[in-house]
N, CA, C and O atoms as a DFTB+ gen file, in Angstrom:
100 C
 N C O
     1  1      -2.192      -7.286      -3.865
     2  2      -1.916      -5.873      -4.161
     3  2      -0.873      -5.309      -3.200
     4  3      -0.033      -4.452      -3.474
     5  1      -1.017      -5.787      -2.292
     6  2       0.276      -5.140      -0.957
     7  2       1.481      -5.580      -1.551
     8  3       2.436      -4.809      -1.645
     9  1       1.521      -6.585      -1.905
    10  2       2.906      -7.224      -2.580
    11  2       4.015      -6.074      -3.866
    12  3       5.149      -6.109      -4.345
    13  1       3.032      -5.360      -3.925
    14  2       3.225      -4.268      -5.138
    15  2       4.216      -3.194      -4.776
    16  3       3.855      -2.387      -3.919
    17  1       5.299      -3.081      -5.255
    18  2       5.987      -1.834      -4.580
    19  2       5.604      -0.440      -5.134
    20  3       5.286      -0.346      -6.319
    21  1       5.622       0.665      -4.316
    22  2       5.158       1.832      -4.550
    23  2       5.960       2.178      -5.682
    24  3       5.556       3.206      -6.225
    25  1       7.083       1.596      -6.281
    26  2       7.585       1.782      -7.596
    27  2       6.620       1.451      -8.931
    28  3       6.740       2.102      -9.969
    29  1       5.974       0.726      -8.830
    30  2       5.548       0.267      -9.969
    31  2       4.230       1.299     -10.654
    32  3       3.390       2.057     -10.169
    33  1       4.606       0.826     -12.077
    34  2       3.950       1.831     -12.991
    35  2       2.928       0.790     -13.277
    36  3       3.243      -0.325     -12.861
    37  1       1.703       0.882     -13.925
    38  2       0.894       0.657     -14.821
    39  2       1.157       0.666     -16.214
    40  3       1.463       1.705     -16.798
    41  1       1.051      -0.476     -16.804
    42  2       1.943      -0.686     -17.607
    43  2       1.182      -0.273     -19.023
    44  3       1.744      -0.299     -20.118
    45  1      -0.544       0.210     -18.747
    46  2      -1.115       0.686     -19.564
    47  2      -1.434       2.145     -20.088
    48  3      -1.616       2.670     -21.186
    49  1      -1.408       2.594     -18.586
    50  2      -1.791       3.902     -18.630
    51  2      -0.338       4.997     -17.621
    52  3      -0.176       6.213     -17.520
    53  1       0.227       4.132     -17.215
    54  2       1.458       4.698     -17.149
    55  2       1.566       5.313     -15.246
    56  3       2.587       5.724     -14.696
    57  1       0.230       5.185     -14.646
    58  2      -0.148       5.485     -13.298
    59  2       0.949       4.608     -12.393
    60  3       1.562       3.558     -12.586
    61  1       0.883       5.565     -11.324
    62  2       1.889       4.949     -10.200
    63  2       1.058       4.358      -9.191
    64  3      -0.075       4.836      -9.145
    65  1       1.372       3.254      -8.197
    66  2       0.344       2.832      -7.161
    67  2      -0.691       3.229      -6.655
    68  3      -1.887       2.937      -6.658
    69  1       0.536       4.559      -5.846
    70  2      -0.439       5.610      -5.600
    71  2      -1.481       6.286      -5.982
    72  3      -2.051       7.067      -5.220
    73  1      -1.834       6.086      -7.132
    74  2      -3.014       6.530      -7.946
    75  2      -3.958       5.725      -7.605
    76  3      -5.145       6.049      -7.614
    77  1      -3.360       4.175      -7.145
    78  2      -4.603       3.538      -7.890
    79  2      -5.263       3.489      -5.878
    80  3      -6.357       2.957      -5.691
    81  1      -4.706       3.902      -4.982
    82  2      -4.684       3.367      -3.738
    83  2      -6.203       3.658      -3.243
    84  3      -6.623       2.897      -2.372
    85  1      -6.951       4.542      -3.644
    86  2      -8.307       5.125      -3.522
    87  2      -9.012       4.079      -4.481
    88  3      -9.929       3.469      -3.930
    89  1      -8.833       3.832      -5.467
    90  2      -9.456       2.619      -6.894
    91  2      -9.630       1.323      -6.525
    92  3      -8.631       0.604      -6.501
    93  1     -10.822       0.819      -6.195
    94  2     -11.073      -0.657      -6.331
    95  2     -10.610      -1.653      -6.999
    96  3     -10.825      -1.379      -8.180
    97  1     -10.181      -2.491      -6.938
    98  2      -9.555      -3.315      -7.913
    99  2      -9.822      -4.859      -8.075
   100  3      -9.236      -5.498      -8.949
């Protein structure tokens, strides 16, 4: 997941990293 740049979208729901940074995964 660190590998992930703060660019990237979710390609489902359209969310940015940052969204998910609190979200378990």
């Amino acid at each position: 997941w660190d590998d992930v740049p703060l660019s990237w979208r979710c390609p489902d729901c359209g969310a940015g990293k940052e969204d998910f940074d609190m979200v378990e995964v």
